[in-house]
C-alpha positions in Angstrom: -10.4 -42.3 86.0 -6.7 -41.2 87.2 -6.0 -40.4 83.4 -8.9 -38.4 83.0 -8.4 -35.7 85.7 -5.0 -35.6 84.7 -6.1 -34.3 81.3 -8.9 -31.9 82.8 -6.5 -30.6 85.2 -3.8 -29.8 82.7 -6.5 -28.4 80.1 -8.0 -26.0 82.8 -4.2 -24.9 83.3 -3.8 -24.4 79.6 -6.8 -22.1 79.5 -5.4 -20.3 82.3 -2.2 -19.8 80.9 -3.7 -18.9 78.0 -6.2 -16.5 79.2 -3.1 -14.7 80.8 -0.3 -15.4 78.5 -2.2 -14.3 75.0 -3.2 -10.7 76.2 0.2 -10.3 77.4 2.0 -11.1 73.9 -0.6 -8.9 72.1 0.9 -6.3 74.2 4.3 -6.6 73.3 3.6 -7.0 70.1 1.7 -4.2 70.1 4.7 -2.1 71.8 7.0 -3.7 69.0 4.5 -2.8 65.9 4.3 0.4 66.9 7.8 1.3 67.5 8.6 -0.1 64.0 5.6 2.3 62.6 7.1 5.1 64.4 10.8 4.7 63.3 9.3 3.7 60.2 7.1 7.2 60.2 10.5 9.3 61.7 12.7 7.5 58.7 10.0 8.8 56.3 9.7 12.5 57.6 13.4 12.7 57.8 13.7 11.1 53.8 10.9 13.8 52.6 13.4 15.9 54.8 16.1 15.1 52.8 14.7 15.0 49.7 13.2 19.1 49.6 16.4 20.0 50.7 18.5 18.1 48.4 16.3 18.3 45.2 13.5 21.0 46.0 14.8 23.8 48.3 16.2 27.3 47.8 20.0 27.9 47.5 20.1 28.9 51.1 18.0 26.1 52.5 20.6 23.5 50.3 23.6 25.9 51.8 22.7 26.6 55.1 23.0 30.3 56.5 26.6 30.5 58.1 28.9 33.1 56.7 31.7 30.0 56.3 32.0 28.3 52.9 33.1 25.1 54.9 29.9 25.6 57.4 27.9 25.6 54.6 29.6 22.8 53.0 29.0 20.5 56.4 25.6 21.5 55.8 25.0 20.3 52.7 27.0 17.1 53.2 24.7 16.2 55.4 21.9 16.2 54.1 23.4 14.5 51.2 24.5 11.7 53.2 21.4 11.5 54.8 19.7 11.0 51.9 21.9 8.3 50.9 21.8 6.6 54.2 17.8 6.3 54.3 16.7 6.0 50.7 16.7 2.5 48.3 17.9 4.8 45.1 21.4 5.8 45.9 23.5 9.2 45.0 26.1 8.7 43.0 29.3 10.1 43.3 29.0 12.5 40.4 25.8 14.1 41.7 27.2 14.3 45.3 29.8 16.4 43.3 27.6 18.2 41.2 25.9 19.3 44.7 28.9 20.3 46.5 29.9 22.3 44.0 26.8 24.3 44.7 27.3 27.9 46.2 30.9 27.8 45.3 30.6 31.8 44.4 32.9 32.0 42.0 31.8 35.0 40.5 34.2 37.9 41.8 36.2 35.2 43.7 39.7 34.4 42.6 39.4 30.7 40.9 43.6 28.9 40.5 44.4 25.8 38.5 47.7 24.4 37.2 47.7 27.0 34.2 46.8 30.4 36.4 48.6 30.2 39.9 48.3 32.8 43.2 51.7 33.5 44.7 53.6 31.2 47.0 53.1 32.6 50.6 55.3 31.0 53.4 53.7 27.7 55.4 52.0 30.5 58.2 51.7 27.3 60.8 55.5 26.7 60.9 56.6 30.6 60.4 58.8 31.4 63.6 60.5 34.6 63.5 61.8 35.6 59.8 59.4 34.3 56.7 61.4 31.4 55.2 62.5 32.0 51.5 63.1 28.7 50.5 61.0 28.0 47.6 60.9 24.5 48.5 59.0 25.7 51.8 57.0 27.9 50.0 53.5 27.2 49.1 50.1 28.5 47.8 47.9 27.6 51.0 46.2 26.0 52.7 43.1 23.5 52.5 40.7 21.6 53.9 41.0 17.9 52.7 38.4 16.5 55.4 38.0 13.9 57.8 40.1 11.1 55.6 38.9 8.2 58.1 35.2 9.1 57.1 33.2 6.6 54.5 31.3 9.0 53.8 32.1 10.3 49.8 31.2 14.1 50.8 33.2 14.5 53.9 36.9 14.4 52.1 37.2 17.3 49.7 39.8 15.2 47.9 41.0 12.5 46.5 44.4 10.6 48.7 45.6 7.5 47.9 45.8 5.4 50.6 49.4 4.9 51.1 49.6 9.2 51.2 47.9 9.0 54.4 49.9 8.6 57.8 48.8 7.2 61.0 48.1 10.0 62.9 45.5 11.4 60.4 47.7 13.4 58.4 49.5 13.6 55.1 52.9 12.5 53.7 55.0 15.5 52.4 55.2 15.7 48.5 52.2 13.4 48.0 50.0 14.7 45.4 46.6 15.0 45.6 43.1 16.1 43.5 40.5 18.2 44.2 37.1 16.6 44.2 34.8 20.0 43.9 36.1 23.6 44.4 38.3 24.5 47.7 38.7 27.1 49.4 42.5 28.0 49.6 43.5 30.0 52.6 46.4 31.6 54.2 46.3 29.4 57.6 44.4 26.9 58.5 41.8 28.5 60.9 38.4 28.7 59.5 37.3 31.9 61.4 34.5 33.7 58.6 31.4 32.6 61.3 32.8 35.1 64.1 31.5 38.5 63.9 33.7 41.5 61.9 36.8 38.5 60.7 37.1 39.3 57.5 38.8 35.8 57.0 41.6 33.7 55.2 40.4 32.9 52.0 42.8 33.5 49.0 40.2 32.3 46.6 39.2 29.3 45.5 41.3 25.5 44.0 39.3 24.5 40.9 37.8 20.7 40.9 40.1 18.3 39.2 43.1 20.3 40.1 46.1 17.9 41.8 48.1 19.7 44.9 51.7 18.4 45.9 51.3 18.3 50.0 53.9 20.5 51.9 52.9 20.2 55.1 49.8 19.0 57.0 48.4 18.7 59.9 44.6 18.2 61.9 42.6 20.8 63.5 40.1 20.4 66.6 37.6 18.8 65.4 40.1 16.4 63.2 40.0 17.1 60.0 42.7 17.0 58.0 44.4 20.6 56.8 47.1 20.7 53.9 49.5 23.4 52.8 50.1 22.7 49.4 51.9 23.8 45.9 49.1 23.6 43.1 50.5 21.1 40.1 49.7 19.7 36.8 48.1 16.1 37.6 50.6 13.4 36.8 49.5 11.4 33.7 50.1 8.4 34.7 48.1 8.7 37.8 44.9 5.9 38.3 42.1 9.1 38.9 40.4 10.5 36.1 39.0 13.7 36.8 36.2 13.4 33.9 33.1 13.3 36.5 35.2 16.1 38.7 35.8 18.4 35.8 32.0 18.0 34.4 30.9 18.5 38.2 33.0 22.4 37.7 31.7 22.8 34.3 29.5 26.3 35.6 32.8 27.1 37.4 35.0 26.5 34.5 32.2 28.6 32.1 32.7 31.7 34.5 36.6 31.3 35.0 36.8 31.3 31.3 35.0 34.3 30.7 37.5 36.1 33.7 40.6 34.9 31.7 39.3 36.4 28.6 38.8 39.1 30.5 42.0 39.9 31.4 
């Protein structure tokens, strides 16, 4: 008798607990379900996001709006690595550099490689007083390599080898390295085109594939790595072949052609 009002106790006590326990892990569940749908709804929108503006948009939607060739260059990174980070079918490196090489403007803009070279200008960041005339000091500019401590594929603009790089961020003197897309060579390096009436630094632009022997270098504010370099031939024996670069600056190679025949 004992045993039995044992069990009915304890199975009144189960229904209890189970009349108050089941509605409050629906709802939890619930909260959880729809959180994932959401996310899951925001990771869509921001994909379809990604997607018209990588494959689908105008040039100035792809490029952003700002007067800078960097700013629109962050811009498009972006939304490249965005892309990248949210969808199953990645980018590979050749499109990403296919893309960046997008707005590039190098109709009417000076284009240098190995075989057509600007002038050496002194390193403007280390000028105190009198210019410097050694040629060793001299260089053709400056340029934005990128953030080299960045995964990310679009956010270097070119190629280091590892053991180039130093500690703090910066670059080894006399360390070579290669242009993944077209960059913007400049006479300092302040990037300065977004404030209203600058007329800005740009000398022209490095073409893709080109290699640079690092003068000097140094980071900016928001720490990405600058270099003043001397433009070079690519060493042969080096372990990077430009094939995907140089294919990536075929439109930039067809209209610097037609300049040199110009001339």
């Amino acid at each position: 008798m004992a045993d039995r009002d044992i069990w009915e106790k304890g199975e009144s006590l189960s229904k209890i607990f189970a009349a108050v326990l089941i509605p409050v892990v629906l709802g939890i569940a619930g909260v959880y379900a729809n959180q994932a749908l959401e996310k899951s709804k925001t990771r869509d929108e921001l994909l379809k996001q990604a997607i018209d503006v990588v494959f689908l948009s105008k040039s100035d939607q792809m490029a952003g709006a700002d007067k800078s060739f960097e700013s629109r260059r962050a811009h498009r990174s972006h939304w490249l690595e965005i892309y990248n980070s949210l969808s199953d079918v990645k980018l590979s490196d050749e499109f990403i550099a296919v893309m960046m090489e997008q707005d590039a403007r190098a109709d009417g803009t000076a284009l240098y490689w190995s075989g057509d070279l600007p002038g050496l200008i002194p390193n403007a960041e280390r000028t105190r007083g009198a210019e410097s005339t050694n040629e060793d000091e001299l260089g053709h500019g400056w340029v934005a390599v990128g953030h080299l401590d960045s995964k990310r594929y679009s956010d270097v603009n070119f190629k280091v080898s590892p053991h180039a790089m130093e500690r703090d961020g910066t670059i080894k003197p006399h360390e070579i390295i290669r242009a993944r897309w077209s960059v913007t060579l400049r006479s300092n390096s302040r990037n300065l085109e977004d404030r209203q009436g600058y007329t800005g630094t740009s000398l022209g632009l490095l073409w893709g594939g080109e290699c640079a022997k690092v003068i000097d270098s140094r980071l900016d504010g928001r720490l990405q790595t600058w270099a003043f370099i001397k433009i070079v031939q690519c060493p042969l024996t080096t372990n990077s072949d430009p094939g995907f670069e140089r294919r990536a600056m075929s439109g930039v190679a067809d209209s610097g052609d037609r300049r040199l025949a110009d001339r």
